[in-house]
N, C-alpha and C positions, 0 to 999 in steps of 0.2 A: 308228380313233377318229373317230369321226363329229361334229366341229366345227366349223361353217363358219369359215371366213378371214370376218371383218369388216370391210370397206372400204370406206372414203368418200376425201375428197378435201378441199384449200382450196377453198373457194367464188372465191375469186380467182383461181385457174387457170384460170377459165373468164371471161374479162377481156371487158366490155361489155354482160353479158349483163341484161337485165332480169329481174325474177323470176319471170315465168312461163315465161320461156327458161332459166333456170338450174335449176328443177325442174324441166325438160323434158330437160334435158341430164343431170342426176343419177341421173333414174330410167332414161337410155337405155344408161348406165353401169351400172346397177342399185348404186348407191350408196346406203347405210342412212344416212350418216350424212356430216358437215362442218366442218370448222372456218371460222366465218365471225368476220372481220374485218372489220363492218358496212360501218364508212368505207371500206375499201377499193374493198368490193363493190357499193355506193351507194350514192355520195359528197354525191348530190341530195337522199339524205333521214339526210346527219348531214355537215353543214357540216363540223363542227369534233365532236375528240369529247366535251369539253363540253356541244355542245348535245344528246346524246343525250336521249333522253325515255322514260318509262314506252311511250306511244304507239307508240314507233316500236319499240319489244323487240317490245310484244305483237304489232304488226303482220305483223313478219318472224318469230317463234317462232311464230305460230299458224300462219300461210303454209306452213312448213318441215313442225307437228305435221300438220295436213291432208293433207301432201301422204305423209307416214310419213317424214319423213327427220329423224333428230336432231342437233341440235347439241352435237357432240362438245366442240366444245374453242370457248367466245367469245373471240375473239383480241382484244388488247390490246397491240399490239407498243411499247410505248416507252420510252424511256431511263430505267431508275431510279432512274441514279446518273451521270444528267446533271450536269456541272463546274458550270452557272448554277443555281446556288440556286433559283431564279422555276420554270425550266424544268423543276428535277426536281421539286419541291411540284406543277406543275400535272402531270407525267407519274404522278405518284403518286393525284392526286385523279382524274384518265380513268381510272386503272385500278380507284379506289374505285369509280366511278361504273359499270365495267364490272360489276364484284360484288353492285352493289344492284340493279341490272337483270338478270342472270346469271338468275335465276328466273321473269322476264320474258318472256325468248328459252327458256325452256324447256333451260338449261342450266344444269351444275351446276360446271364448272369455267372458268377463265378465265386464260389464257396469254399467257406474255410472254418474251423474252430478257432478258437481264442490262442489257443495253446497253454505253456506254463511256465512260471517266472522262477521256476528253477527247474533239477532234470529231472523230471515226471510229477508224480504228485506231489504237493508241499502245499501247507497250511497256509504258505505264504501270498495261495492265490486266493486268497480270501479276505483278503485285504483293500482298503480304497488306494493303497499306492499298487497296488497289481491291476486293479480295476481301469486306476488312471493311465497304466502302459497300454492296455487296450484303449484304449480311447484314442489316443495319441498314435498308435498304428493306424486303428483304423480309419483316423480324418486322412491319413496320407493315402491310405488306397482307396478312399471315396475321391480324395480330389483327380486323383490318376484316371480311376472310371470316369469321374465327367469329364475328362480327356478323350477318351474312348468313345462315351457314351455307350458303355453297358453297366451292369449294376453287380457291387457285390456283395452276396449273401451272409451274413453270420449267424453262424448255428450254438445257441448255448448248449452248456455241458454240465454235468456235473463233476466238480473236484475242481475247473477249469474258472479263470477270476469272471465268466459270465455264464452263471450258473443257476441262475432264474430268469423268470420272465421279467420281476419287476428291474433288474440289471439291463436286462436286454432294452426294457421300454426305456431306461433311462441313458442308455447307452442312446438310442435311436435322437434321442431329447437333445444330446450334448453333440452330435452329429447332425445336422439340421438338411438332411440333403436324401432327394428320391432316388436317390442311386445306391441307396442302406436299405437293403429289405433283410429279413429274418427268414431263416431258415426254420422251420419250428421240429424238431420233433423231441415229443413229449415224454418218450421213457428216459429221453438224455434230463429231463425236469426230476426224476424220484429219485429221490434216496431212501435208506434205512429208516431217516425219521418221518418222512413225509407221507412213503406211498400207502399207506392206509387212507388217509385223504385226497387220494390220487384226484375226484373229481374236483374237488376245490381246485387244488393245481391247475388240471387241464383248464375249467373253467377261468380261471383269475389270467390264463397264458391267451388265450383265444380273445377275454375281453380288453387286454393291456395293449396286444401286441397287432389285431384286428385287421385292416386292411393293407399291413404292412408285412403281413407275412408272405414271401411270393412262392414258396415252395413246402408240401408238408414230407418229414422223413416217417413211415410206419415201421416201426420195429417195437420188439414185446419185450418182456422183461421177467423174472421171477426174484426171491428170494430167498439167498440160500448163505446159512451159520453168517447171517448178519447185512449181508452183500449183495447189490443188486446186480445180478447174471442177465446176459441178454441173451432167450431164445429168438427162435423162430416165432413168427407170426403166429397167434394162435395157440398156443403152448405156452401160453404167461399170463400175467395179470391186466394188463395193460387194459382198460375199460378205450373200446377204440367209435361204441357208438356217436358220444359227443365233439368226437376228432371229424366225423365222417359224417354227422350233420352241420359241423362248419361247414364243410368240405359243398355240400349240396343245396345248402339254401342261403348262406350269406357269403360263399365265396364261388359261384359254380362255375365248373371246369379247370377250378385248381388243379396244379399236378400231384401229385402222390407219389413218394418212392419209397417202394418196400427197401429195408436195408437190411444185412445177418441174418437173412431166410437162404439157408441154403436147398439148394436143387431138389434131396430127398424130401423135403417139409413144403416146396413152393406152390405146388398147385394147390392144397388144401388152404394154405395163408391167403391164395389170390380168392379161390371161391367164396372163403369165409367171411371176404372185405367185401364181397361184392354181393353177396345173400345181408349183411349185417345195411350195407350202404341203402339196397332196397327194402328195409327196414324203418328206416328212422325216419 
């Protein structure tokens, strides 16, 4: 079956870079495509992400179309269901703001995590009233996208109140709208207790969550004094055959973005995914 593996990258893994050096570095990857998380990536031209601007989408999305590299996924990482009232309104209105410019940057979807119902980790996001604050964020930036008409993505995590697949699918259940797709990627699914049965995982995520998934994140993982550590691609556990025969026979030309592979590790991650892809 003749389908190419589609693989891009964070624009953030490539840390300092200016943007004639980071489409320098994209295409020496031969990377199609990115998920860029503006501020991250340059911080000098969006302060705060408030002050984003029409200007500065088109800037970076025509930059990106000229050079042939699409923006897969406009990241928007932040708390949605921040405990400070102030803090989750204004994390909600960055991410509206991500969605009205979304067509701007020449994308169509815009990604985020859950976040958490207190300040960092807490048992409390394990909860169905944590679960429920997600819920209730996330109908308010679906109804916004279909304002827009683009879509946006949520990525589970672990530690995070959407922390499985079967969350995610039921999440998708109580949100009834094609403007919800899933982010999938599958090392954010292991913990301490699960990942010996990683395939079960992967499998029960892929059949739950199926054609709702629009984007895959590849990044690896190991185990270490109890804790799941994220390598580089390649360097961990992460069984990535069953990822990557979704990837080619029931989703073909999905995108793929390697994530936490840095520069010295990259080329070996990118071969390895694409010798294993023509494999399965």
């Amino acid at each position: 079956m003749n389908i190419p593996l589609h693989l891009g990258i964070r624009a953030h893994d490539f840390p300092g870079h200016s943007l004639p050096e980071l489409i320098a570095k994209l295409k020496h990857y031969r990377f199609s495509h990115i998920q860029l998380a503006v501020r991250k990536s340059f911080p000098g031209s969006v302060p705060s992400l408030s002050s984003l601007s029409p200007g500065t989408a088109v800037y970076y999305g025509e930059s990106f179309r000229q050079a042939g590299i699409k923006i897969a996924v406009l990241g928007c990482y932040v708390n949605i269901i921040d405990p400070d009232p102030g803090k989750r309104q204004q994390a909600l209105q960055d991410f509206s703001t991500h969605l009205r410019l979304a067509r701007d940057f020449g994308a169509s979807l815009v990604g985020t995590e859950t976040g958490s119902v207190g300040n960092g980790y807490t048992p409390d996001n394990f909860t169905e009233e944590a679960f429920l604050e997600v819920v209730a964020s996330v109908k308010w930036m679906v109804a916004e996208a279909e304002r827009f008409g683009v879509t946006v993505g949520i990525e589970a995590g672990q530690n995070h109140p959407l922390h499985s697949a079967r969350l995610a699918k039921r999440l998708l259940e109580l949100v009834p709208s094609n403007n919800l797709q899933i982010i999938l990627d599958c090392a954010n699914l292991m913990s301490p207790d699960n990942y010996r049965q990683q395939e079960a995982v992967i499998t029960e995520a892929l059949e739950l969550l199926g054609d709702r998934i629009a984007v895959i994140h590849l990044k690896d993982f190991t185990v270490e004094d109890g804790k799941i550590v994220i390598v580089p691609v390649g360097q961990g556990q992460l069984h990535f055959a069953p990822i990557l025969q979704y990837m080619k026979y029931r989703r073909p030309h999905i995108q793929g973005l390697l994530e936490s592979t840095s520069e010295p590790f990259l080329q070996d991650s990118v071969d390895l995914l694409h010798r294993l892809y023509n494999e399965v």
